[in-house]
N, C-alpha and C positions, 0 to 999 in steps of 0.2 A: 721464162716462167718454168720453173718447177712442174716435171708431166703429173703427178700424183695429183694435179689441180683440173685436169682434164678427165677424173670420176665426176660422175652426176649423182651421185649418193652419198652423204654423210651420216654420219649418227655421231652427234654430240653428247658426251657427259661430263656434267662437272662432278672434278673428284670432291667428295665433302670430308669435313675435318673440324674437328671443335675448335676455336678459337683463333680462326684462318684468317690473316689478313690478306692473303692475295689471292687472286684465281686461278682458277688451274684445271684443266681441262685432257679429255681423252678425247680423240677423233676414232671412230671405227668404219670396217667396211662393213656396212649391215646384213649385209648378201653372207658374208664368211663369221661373221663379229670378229674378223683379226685387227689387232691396233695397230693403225697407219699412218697417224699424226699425234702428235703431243703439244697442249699450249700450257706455256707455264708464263708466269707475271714476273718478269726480273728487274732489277732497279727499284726496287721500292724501297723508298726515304726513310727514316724512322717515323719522321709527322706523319708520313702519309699510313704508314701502318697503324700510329695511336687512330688517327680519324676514320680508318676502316670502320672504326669498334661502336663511331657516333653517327648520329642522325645526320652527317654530312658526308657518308659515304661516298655516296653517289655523285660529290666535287671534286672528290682525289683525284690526281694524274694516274694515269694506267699505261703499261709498256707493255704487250702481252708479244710473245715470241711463239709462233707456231712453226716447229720440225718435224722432220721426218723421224721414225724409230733410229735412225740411222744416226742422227743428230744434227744433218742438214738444215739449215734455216729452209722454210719456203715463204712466210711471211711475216712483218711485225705489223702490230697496231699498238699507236699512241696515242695520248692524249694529253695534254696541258689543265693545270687546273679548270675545274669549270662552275664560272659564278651561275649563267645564266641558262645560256645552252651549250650542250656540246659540238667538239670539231674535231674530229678526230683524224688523223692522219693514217694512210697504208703505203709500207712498204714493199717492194718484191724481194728477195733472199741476195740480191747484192745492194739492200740498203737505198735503191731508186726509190723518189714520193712515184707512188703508182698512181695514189685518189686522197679524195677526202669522203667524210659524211658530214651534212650540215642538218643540224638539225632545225626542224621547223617549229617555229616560234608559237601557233596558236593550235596545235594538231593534237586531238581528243588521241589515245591511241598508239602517240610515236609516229613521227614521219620525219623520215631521212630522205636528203635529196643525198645519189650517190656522183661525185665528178671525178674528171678524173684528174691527172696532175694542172691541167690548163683552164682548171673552172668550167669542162665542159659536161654538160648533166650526161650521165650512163643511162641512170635508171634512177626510180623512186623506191624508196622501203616503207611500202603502209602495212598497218597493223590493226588490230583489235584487242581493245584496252582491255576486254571480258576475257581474250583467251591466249593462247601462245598462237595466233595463227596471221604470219608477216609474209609477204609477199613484192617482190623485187618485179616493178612493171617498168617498160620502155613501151610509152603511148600507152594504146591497149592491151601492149603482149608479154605473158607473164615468162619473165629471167628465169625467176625460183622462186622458191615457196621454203617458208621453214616452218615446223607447226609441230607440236606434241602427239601427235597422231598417225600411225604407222601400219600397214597392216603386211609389211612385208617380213622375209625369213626373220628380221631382226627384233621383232617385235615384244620376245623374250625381255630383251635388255631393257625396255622400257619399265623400271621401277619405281623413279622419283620424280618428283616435279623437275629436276635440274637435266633432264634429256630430254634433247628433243632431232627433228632430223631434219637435212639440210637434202632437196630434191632440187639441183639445178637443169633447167627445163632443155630437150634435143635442141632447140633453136641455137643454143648458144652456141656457136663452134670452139672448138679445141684449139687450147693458145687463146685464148680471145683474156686481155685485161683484165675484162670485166671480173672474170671468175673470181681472182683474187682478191677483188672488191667486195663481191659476195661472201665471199667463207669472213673475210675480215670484219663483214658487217654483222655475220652472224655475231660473234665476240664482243661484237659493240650493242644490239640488241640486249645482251645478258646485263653488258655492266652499265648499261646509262640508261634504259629503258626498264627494266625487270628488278632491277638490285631494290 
């Protein structure tokens, strides 16, 4: 695993652009605002760029590639088309299945079950359909939290609806899978749940 995955602080923004078929994101440290991550959308089809533009965005296949400034891979997330629900797949930066997300069939809101490469549950991602505010629980105990609402040095940056921040919780230790799974869910939140 990639050390830069052992921060408990992100700050996501998506870069905006008129007539963008793909997604594409900055990671910040919010403590400094210096940019420490980059997610850009690579492999995208030509079909899949026409249907960006339509009401079936949201069933496109997605490749997102997150690196370092450096242009280190540290994680992908994919996706295969999606009729019904999404499954989306996470990689580690040598291309290992790290996890999946599955998504739940009758859940007001968004709810991801997170597993990892062996179908076995991590964590859960609930949310609130009223607001940006998703939280990564194992039993009772919250992973992390991603939510539009910031009150720390970074709070500047918060401009548009397309930031938001990524607080993964002291419990998690360093090196732990998990993380990986988190930041990738973040990405997958934006484009199968928010888009």
């Amino acid at each position: 695993m990639h050390p830069i995955l052992n921060r408990n602080l992100f700050f996501i923004k998506e870069k905006v652009g008129m007539f963008k078929a793909s997604n594409n994101y900055d990671i910040f440290n919010p403590e400094t605002q210096e940019l420490i991550l980059t997610c850009t959308e690579e492999k995208l089809g030509f079909f899949t760029k026409i249907f960006r533009f339509t009401k079936y965005k949201r069933n496109t296949p997605f490749n997102v590639v997150v690196k370092t400034t450096k242009g280190e891979t540290v994680l992908t997330v994919k996706r295969g088309v999606s009729i019904f629900l999404s499954k989306v797949e996470v990689f580690d930066e040598k291309d290992n299945l790290i996890g999946k997300f599955k998504q739940k069939f009758f859940s007001i809101g968004g709810k991801f079950d997170v597993v990892d490469a062996n179908d076995n549950l991590v964590c859960t991602l609930k949310g609130k359909w009223t607001s940006w505010d998703f939280k990564f629980m194992k039993e009772n105990q919250e992973l992390a939290e991603v939510s539009k609402k910031w009150s720390g040095l970074g709070k500047e940056l918060f401009t548009t609806a397309d930031n938001y921040m990524l607080c993964i919780s002291e419990v998690l230790p360093e090196n732990a899978p998990a993380r990986i799974l988190i930041l990738g869910a973040v990405m997958c939140i934006d484009m199968v749940l928010k888009e």
